[in-house]
C-alpha positions as a Markdown table, in Angstrom:
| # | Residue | x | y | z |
|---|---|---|---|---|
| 1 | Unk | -6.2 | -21.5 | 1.8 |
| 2 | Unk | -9.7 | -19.2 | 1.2 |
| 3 | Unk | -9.6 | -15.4 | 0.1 |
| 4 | Unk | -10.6 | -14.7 | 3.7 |
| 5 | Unk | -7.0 | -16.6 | 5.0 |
| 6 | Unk | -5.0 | -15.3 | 2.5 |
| 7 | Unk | -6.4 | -11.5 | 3.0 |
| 8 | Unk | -5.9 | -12.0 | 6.8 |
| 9 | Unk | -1.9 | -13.4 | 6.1 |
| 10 | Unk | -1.4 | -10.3 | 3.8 |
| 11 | Unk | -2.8 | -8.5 | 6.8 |
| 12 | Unk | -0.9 | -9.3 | 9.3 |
| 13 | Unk | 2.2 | -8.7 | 6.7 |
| 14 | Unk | 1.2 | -5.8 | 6.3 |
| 15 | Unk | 1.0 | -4.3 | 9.4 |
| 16 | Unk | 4.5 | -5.4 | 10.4 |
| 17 | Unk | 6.2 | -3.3 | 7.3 |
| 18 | Unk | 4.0 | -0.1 | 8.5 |
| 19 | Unk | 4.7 | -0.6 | 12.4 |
| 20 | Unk | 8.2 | -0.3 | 10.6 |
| 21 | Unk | 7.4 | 2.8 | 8.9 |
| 22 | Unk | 5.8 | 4.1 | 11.7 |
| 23 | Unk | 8.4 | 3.9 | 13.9 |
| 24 | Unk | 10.4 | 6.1 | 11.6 |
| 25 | Unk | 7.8 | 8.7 | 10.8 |
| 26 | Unk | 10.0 | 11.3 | 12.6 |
| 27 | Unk | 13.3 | 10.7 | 10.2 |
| 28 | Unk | 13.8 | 14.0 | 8.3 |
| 29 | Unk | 14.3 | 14.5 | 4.9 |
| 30 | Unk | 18.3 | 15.4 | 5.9 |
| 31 | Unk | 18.7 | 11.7 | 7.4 |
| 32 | Unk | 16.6 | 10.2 | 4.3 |
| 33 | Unk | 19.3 | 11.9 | 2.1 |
| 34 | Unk | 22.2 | 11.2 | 3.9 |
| 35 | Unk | 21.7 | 7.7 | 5.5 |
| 36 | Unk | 21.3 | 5.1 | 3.0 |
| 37 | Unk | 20.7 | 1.9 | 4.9 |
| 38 | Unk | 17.8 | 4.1 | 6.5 |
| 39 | Unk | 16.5 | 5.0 | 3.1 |
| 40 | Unk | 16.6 | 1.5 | 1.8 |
| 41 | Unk | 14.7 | -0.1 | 4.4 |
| 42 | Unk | 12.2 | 3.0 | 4.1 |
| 43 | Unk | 11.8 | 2.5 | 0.6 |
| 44 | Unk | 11.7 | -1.2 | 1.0 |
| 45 | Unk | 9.3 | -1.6 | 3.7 |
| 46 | Unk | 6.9 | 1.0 | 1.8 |
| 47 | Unk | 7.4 | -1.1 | -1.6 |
| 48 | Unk | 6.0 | -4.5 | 0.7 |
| 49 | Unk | 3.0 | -2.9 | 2.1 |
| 50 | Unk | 1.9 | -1.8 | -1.2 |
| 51 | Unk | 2.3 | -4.8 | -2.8 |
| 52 | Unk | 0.2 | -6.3 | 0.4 |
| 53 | Unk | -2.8 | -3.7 | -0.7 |
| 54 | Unk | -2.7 | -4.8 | -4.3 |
| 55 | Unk | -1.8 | -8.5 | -3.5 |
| 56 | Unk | -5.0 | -8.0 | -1.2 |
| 57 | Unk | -7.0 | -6.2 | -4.1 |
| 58 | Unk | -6.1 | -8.6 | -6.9 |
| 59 | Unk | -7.4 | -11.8 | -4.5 |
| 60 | Unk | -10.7 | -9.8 | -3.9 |
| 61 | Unk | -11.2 | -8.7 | -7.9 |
| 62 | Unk | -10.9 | -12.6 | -8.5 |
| 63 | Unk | -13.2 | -13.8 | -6.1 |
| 64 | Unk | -15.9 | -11.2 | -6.7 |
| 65 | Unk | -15.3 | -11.8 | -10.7 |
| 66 | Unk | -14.8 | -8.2 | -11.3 |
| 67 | Unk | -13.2 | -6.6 | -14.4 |
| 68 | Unk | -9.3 | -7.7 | -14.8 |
| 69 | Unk | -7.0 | -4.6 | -13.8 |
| 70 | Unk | -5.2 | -3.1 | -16.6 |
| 71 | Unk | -2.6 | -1.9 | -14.0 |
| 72 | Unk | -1.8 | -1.5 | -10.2 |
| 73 | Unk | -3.5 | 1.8 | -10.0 |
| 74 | Unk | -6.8 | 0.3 | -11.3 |
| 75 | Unk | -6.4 | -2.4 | -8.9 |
| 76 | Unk | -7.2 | 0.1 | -6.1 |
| 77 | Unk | -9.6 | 1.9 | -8.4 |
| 78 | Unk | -12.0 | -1.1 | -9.3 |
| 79 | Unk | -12.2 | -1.4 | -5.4 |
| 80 | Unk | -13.5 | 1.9 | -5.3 |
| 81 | Unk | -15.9 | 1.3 | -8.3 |
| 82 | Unk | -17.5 | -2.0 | -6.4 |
| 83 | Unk | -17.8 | 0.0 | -3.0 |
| 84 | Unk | -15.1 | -2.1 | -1.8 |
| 85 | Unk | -13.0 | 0.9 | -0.6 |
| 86 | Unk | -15.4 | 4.7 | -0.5 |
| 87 | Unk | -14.4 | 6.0 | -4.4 |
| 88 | Unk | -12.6 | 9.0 | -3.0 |
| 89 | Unk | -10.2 | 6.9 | -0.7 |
| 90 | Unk | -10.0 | 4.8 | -3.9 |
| 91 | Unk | -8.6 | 7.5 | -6.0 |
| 92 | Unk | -6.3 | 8.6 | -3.5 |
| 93 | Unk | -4.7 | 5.7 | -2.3 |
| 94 | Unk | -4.1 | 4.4 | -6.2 |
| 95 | Unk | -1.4 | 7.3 | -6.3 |
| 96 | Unk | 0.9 | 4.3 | -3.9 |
| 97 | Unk | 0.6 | 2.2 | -7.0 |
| 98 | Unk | 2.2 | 4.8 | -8.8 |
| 99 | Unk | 4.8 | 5.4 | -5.9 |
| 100 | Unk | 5.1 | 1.7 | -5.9 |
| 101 | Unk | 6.3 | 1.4 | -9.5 |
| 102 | Unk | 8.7 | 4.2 | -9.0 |
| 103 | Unk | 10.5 | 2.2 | -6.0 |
| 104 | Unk | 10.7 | -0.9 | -8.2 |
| 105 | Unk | 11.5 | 0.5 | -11.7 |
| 106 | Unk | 13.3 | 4.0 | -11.0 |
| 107 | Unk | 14.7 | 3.1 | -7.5 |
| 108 | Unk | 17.7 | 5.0 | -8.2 |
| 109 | Unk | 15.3 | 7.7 | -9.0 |
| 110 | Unk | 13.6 | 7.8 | -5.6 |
| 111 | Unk | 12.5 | 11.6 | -4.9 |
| 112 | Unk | 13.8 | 12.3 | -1.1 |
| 113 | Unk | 10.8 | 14.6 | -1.0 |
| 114 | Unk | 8.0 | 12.4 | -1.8 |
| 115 | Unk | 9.4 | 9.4 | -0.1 |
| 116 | Unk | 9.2 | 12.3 | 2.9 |
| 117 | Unk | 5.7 | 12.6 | 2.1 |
| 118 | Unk | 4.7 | 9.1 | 2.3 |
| 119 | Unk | 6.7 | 8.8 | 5.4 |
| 120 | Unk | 4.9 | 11.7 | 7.1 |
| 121 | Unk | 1.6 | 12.2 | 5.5 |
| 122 | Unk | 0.4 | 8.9 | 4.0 |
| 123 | Unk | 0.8 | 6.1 | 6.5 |
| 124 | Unk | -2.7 | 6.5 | 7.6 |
| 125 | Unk | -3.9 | 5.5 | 4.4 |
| 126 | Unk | -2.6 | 2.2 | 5.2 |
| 127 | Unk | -4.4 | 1.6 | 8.0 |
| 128 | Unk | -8.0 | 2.5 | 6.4 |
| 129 | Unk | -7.0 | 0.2 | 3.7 |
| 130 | Unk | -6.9 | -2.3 | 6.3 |
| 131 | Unk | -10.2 | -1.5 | 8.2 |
| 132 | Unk | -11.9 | -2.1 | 4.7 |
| 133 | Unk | -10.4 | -5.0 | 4.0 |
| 134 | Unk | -11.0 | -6.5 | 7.7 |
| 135 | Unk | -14.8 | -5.4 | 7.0 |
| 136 | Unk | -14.9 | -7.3 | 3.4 |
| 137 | Unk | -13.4 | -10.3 | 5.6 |
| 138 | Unk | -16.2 | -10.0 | 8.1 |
| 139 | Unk | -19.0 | -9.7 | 6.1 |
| 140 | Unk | -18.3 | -13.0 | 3.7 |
């Protein structure tokens, strides 16, 4: 399988955890506090679609030979530095790798407000993640 396959599987992974989160963008922070089942699968389907973006960001920093990423935020951020992503979208989206290691490594941690956040305000940034990374596939 070729960068351009596996991008295009991570893809289409992808978009089925955020058609998931999208079809809860209206839950309040009251029903993310006080149903859990709701919460996990929230958190759970957020934690897979950012682990698509860097899965999709590591492949591309290997093929193109660029610096190796210290970290999951300079994943996203070495996009950004090889006009892979626009810089500014770069340094915005990096704050899910953040987000990301909070739902894996302080889970029990999870702040109902900026889980909210992400819910409400950040879903978009998946989708321009993907328009990039369908015009990286198209232009190879």
């Amino acid at each position: 399988m070729d960068e351009k396959e596996k991008i295009s599987l991570k893809l289409r992974s992808m978009k089925k955890y955020m058609d998931f989160l999208s079809s809860k963008r209206n839950v309040s922070r009251e029903e993310l506090e006080g149903d859990y089942e709701l919460r996990s699968a929230i958190e759970r389907n957020f934690q897979l679609a950012i682990e698509s973006t860097l899965d999709m960001g590591e492949i591309l920093i290997s093929v193109e030979g660029f610096e190796k990423p210290e970290d999951y935020k300079s994943v996203i951020l070495i996009l950004g530095k090889h006009a892979i992503l626009p810089k500014d979208f770069a340094e915005e989206f990096a704050l899910a790798a953040g987000f990301r290691n909070v739902l894996v490594h302080m889970y029990e941690e999870v702040d109902t407000g900026i889980l909210h956040d992400f819910l409400h305000n950040r879903l978009d940034d998946f989708d321009t993640f993907a328009k990039f990374m369908v015009e990286y596939v198209r232009s190879k």
